[in-house]
C-alpha positions in Angstrom: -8.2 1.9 10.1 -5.5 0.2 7.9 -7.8 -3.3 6.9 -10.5 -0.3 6.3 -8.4 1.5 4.0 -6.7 -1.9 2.2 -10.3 -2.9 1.5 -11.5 0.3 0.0 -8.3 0.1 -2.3 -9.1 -3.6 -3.3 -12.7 -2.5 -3.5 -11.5 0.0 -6.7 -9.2 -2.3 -8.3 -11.8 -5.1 -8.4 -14.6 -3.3 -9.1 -11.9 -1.4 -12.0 -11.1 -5.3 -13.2 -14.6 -6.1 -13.5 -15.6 -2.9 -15.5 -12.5 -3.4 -17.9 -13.9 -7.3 -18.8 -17.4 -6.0 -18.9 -16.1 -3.3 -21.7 -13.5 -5.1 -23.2 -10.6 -2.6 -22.3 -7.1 -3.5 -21.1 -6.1 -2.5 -17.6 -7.6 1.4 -18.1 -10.5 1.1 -15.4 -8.6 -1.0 -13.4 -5.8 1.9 -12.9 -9.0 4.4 -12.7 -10.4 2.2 -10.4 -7.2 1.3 -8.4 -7.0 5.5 -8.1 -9.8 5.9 -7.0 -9.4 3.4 -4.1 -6.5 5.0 -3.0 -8.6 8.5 -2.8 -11.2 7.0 -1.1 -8.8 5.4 1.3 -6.7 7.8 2.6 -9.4 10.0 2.8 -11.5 7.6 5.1 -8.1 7.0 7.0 -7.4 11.1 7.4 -11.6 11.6 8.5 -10.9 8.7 10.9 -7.5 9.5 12.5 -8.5 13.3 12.9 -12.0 12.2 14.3 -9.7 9.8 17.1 -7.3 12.8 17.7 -10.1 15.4 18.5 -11.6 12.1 21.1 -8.2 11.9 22.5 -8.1 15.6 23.1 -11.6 15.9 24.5 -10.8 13.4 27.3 -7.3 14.8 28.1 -9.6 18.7 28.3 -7.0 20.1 25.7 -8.5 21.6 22.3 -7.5 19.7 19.1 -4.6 21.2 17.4 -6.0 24.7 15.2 -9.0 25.2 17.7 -7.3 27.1 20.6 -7.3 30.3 21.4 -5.7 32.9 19.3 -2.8 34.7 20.8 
């Protein structure tokens, strides 16, 4: 999960780099870019930890936290 969320984040800042020398700009899409890494990143990273947690609960026959019964 961690090399999938560093290269999502070095995905944005290169791809950020590349569209700054393509435009002529100084270091504005590579911030944007570099932002927009991180989002995609930790959101990859939450989707994939919650997805393991609710496998993990399956097998031990306990529902994932927020899906039990109400008391």
């Amino acid at each position: 999960m961690g090399f999938t969320m560093a290269c999502e984040i070095v995905a944005g800042l290169v791809l950020g780099w590349l569209v700054d020398r393509w435009t002529g700009t100084d270091k504005v899409f590579l911030i944007i870019g570099t932002i927009m890494g991180i989002l995609v990143g930790m959101t990859s990273f939450i989707r994939t930890a919650m997805r393991a947690n609710k496998a993990t609960s399956e097998r031990m026959g306990k529902p994932p936290p927020g899906q039990g019964p109400v008391s």
